[in-house]
N, C-alpha and C positions, 0 to 999 in steps of 0.2 A: 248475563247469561239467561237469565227468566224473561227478559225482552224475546230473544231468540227462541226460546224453548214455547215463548207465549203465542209469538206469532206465528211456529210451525203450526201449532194445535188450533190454529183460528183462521188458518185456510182451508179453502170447501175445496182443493185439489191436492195432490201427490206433486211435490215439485221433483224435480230429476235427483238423483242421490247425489251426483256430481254437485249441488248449489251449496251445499254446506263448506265444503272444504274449497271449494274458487272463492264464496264468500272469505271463509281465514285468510287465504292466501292475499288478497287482497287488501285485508284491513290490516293485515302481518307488511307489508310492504310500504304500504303508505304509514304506518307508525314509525319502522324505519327511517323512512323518507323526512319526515316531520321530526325527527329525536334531536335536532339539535335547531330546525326553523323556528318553532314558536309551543311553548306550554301546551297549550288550549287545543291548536290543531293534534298534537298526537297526545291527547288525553283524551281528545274525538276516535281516532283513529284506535286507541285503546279497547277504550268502550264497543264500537264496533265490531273491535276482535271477538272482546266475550258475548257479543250478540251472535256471531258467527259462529261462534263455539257451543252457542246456546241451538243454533239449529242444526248444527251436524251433528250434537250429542243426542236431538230430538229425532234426527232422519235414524242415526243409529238404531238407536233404542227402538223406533217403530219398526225396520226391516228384522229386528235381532228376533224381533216377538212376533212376528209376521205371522199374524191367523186372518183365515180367510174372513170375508167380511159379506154379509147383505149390502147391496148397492140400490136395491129396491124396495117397494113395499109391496110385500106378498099376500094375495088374496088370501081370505080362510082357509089355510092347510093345518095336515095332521104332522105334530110334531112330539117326540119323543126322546126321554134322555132322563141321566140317573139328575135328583134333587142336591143339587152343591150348597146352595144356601139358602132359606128363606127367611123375608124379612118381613114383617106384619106394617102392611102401611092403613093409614085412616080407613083408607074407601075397601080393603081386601087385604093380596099379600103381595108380595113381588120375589119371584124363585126365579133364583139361577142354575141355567142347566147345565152340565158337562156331556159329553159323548154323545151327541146331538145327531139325531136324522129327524128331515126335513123332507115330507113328503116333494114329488119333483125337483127337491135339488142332489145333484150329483155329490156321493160322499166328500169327495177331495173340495169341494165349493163352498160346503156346511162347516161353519164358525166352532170352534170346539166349546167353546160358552156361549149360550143367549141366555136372554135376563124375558121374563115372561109374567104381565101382569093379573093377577085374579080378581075379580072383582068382589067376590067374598076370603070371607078369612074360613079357611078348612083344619079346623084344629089337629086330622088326622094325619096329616103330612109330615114326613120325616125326611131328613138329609140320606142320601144313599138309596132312596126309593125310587123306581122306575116308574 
């Protein structure tokens, strides 16, 4: 299953939602097919399965939590949103934001979290702050 779930997450595209579950069907059929041929072939066919099972639980899960997404990299815009978390790294801090506007981008297009680096550390900043 972490084969499948690994290699969802290690593609640089969206595959159809349909590829998870023709994936099972598939490897469900050819196990089948092999349960009385040879050991080896459907302990293949198996494994397969929970590969397939690994990517349609990974398609799932990514449609279920479906937030919109940056597709590009945006010139220096003005961006606002309350402080969800921040965390103090070496070089500054790194704060994540919730309810997010993005100068020129369309509400409905704007990510409900972005993660946003500082280059210094602001001791004054607080969680819930705008």
């Amino acid at each position: 299953m972490a084969y499948g779930i690994a290699w969802y997450f290690h593609i640089t595209y969206e595959p159809p939602l349909w590829l998870g579950g023709v994936c099972m069907a598939v490897a469900a059929a050819g196990a089948y097919a092999m349960r009385k041929r040879g050991v080896l072939c459907y302990y293949i066919c198996v494994a397969l399965l929970f590969a397939a099972f690994g990517i349609a639980l990974a398609q799932w899960r990514t449609h279920h939590i479906h937030s919109p997404s940056l597709h590009a990299t945006l010139p220096p815009v003005q961006v606002s949103g309350k402080i969800a978390e921040i965390a103090p790294t070496p070089k500054g801090s790194k704060l994540v934001l919730k309810d997010v506007t993005i100068a020129g981008i369309d509400p409905h297009d704007t990510p409900h979290y972005i993660s946003v680096t500082l280059r210094s550390y602001d001791p004054s900043l607080v969680t819930g702050q705008i």
